[in-house]
N, C-alpha and C positions, 0 to 999 in steps of 0.2 A: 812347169813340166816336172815329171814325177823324180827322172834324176837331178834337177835343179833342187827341188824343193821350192817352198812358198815362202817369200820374206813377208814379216809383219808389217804392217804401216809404219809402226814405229815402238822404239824399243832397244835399250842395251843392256846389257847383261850388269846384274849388282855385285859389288865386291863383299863379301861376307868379312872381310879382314876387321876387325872392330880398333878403334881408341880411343881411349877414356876422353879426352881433350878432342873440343868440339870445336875446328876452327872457324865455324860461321857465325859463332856465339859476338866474336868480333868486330862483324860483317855492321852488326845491324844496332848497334848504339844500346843505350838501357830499355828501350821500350820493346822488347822483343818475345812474342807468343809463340813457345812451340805446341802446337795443336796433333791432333790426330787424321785430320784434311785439311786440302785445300777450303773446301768449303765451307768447314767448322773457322778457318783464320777469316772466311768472308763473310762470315752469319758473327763472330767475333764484332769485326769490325761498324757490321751493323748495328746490331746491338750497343752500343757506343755512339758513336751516330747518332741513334733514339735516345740516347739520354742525355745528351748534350742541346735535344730536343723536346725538353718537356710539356711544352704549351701544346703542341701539335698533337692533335685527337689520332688522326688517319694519314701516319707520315710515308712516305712513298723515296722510290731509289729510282733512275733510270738507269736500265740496260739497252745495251743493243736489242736491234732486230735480228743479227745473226748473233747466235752468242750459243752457248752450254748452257741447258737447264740446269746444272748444278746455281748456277746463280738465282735462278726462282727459286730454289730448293732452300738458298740461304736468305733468303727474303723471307719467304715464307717462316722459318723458323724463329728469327729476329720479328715478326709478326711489323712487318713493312711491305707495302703493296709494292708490286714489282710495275715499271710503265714500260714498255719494249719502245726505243722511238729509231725512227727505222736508219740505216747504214748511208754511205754517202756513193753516189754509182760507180763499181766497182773497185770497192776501197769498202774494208771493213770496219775505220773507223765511223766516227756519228755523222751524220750529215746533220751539218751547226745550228742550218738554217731549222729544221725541224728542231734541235733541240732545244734551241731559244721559246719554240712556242709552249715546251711542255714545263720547261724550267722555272718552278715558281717558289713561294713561299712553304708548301708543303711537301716540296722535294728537301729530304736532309742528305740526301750521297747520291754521286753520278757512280756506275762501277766505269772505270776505262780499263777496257780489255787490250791486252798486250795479245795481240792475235800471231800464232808460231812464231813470234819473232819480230811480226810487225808491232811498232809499238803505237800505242793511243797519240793526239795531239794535245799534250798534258796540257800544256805552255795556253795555247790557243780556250782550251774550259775553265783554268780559272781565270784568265781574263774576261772570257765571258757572265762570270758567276760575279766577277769585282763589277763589271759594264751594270750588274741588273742588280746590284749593292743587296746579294743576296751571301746568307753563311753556308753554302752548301757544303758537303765536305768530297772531297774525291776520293775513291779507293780506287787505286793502281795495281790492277787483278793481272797477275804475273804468273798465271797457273803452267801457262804454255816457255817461261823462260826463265833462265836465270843468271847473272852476273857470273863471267867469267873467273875474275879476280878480285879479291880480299882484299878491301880498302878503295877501288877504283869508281864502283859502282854510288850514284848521289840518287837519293830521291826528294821529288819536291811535292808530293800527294801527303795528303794527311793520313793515310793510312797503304802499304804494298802487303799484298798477300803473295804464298807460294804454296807451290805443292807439291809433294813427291812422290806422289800417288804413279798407279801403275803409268808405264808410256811415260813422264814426262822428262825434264831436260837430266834433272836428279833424280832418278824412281826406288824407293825402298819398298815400293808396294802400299805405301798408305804414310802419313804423317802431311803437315804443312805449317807454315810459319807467319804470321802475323805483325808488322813492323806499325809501330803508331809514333804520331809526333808529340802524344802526350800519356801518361798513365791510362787506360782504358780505367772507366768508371767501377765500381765494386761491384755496381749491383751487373754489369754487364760479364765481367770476371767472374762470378760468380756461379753463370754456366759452366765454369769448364768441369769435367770430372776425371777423379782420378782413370790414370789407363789402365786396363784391368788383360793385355795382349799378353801372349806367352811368349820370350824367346825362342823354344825350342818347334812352335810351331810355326811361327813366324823364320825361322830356320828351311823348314823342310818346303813352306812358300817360295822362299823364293830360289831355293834349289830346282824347284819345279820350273818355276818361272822359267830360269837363266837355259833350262835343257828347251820347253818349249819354245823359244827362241829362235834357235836353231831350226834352219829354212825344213830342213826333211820334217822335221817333228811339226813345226808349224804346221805344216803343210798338209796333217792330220785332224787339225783342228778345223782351218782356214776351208776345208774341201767336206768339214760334215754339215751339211745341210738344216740340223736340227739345233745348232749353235748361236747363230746370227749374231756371229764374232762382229763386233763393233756399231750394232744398231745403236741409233740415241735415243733415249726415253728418260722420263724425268723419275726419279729417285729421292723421295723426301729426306730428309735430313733430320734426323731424331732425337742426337744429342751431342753435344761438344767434350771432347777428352781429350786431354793431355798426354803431346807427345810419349811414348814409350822410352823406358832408360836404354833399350837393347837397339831400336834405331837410330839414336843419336849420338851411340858409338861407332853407327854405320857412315852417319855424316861425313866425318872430313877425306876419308878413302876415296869415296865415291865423288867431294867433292871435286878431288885431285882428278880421278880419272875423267870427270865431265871438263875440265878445263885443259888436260891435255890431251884430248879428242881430237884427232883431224878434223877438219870443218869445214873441208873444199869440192867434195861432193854438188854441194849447192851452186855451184859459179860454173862447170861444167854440165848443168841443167839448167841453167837459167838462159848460159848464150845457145844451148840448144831452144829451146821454146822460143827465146824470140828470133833467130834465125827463123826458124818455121814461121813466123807469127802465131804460135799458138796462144802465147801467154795477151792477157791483155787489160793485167792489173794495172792501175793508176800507177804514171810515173811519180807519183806523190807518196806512192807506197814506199818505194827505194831508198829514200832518204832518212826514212823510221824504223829501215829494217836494223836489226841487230844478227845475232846466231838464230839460227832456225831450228825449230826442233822437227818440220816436215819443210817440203819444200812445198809453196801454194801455187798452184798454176789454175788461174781462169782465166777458160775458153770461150771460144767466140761466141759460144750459143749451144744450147744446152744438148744439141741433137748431136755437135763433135764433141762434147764433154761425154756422153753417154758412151757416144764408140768408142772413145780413146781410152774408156772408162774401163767397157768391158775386153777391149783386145789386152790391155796392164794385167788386169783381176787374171783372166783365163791362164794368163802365161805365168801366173805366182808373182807379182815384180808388186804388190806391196804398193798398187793404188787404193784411193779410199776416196769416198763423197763427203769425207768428214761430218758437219752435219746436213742431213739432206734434202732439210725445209729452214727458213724463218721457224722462231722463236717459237710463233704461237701455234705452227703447225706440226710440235713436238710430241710424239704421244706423252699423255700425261698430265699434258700442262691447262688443260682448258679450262677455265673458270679460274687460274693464280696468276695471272697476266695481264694487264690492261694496256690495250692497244688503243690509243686514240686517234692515230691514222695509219690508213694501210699501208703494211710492210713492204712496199712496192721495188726497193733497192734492193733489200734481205733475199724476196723472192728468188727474183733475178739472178742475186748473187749465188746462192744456194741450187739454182738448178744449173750453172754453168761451173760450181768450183770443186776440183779434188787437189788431193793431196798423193806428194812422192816421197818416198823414203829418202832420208838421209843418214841413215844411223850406221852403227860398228858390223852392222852384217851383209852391207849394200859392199859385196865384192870388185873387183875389176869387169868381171863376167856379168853379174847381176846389169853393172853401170853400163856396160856397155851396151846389153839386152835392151834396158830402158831409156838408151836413149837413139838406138835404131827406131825402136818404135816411136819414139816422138819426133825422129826427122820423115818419119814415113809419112806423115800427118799432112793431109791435106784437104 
């Protein structure tokens, strides 16, 4: 509504406060890549990967069926075939049984997607990779979250990416980080290039940013038609650089404010949806969830996802279909993807799932708005 204004899907305002002393440097032991993206720290990772793999003529990563084309984007780049093997029914992690069949000697990296919060079944892949006395390596794609607190957080993937790219749980507008359990190789290192970004315009970014945020202003953006604010299309990936010196004084501010973020938003939308029975993600989902950076609600069928879809969008409240196909049905991607069975879960899952805000600008008024309409759901 025009006096409401239109919240974003997702989204919190950046602190521009800088300090030289970066406390995540901490976080992540010696083997740590600050990059220019998320997907530069996951074409990184690849890259690495590959050389750890040298006999392998045509070495191949699996991703999900529902996933972010940025992942083909860093495949492609690290010049490794990308396989989609499809999701598990209604649960965006792999369905195992499918991924056992794709699983072989020419696979060198599974990516496991930490999906808003939901996390991969880490534990359960390399057992599977130890069962088939294969060296595959995992990368623990953490684009969508990030550890709370400094020192709490373990990882057991051979390699976690992040990203702080626009929307995510840390957003500086652009940068991402790279964790490996050993030196990445030279000749893979040797991608990175210096960062060639300006402070002062990187300054006036995300001044912009922080104002369009803001429900009225958004709501300028979100209602112009010629925009197609949040469509997914694949976006190749061109070259790898290193972190900026002007965002990584941004880091530890912004990590503080992401860690003392309320973060209860999500539990008063969740006993709403299943109250209605709206929601009807695997209870297997709840047990991997962590902090969410949207809240995921799939619907029973794609005709009440669409309504519930569009009564949210009309009223500004910062619904989204996140992405709105399978993998391979991304503009973009056709011919850099190899599907060897049909994405029959991803489908499904992708025409039944949106996303709801949970960020710093989802009001008392907003929450409420959003969650009449989701007990009206029937």
């Amino acid at each position: 509504m025009i006096w409401y204004g239109d919240l974003a899907p997702v989204g919190n305002r950046i602190s521009l406060e800088s300090r030289e002393e970066c406390l995540l440097e901490n976080q992540f032991g010696n083997y740590q890549y600050w990059l220019d993206s998320g997907t530069s720290a996951l074409a990184l990772a690849l890259l690495d990967a590959k050389a750890n793999f040298p006999d392998i003529d045509k070495p191949r990563a699996i991703i999900p069926g529902y996933c972010c084309p940025d992942l083909i984007a860093a495949c492609v780049y690290a010049g490794v075939e990308a396989v989609a093997v499809d999701i598990s029914p209604n649960d965006p992690s792999y369905d195992l049984a499918q991924l056992r069949l794709h699983l072989d000697s020419q696979v060198i990296a599974i990516i496991a997607v930490n999906f808003l919060g939901i996390s991969e079944r880490l534990d359960e892949l390399s057992k599977l990779i130890a069962d088939l006395h294969l060296r595959t390596r995992v990368i623990e794609d953490n684009a969508q979250w990030f550890p709370e607190e400094i020192g709490r957080a373990q990882f057991k993937s051979d390699y976690v990416t992040f990203s702080f790219g626009r929307g995510k749980p840390i957003s500086l507008l652009g940068g991402g980080l790279l964790w490996a359990k050993e030196p990445v190789a030279a000749n893979a290192a040797a991608h990175i290039e210096p960062s060639v970004h300006s402070s002062f315009t990187l300054k006036l970014k995300i001044a912009a940013y922080n104002l369009l945020l803001k429900p009225q202003f958004y709501q300028l953006l979100n209602r112009n038609p010629w925009l197609h604010l949040g469509e997914t299309r694949y976006v190749p990936l061109e070259k790898i650089e290193a972190l900026d010196a002007y965002r990584r004084t941004l880091l530890s501010v912004n990590f503080t404010r992401y860690s003392n973020r309320e973060n209860r938003l999500s539990q008063f939308i969740n006993k709403t949806v299943i109250d209605c029975g709206v929601q009807t993600l695997s209870d297997h989902c709840a047990s991997r969830q962590k902090r969410l950076l949207r809240y995921p609600l799939l619907c029973p069928d794609s005709e009440s996802r669409d309504r519930l879809l569009l009564e949210l969008s009309a009223a500004g409240l910062g619904a989204s279909p996140m992405y709105a196909a399978a993998i391979d049905q991304i503009a973009g991607v056709d011919g850099l993807v190899i599907v060897p069975h049909a994405l029959v879960n991803a489908k499904n899952f992708a025409g039944r799932f949106m996303t709801l805000p949970v960020h710093e600008q989802v009001t008392q008024a907003y929450l409420a708005r959003i969650l009449a309409a989701l007990s009206s759901f029937r």
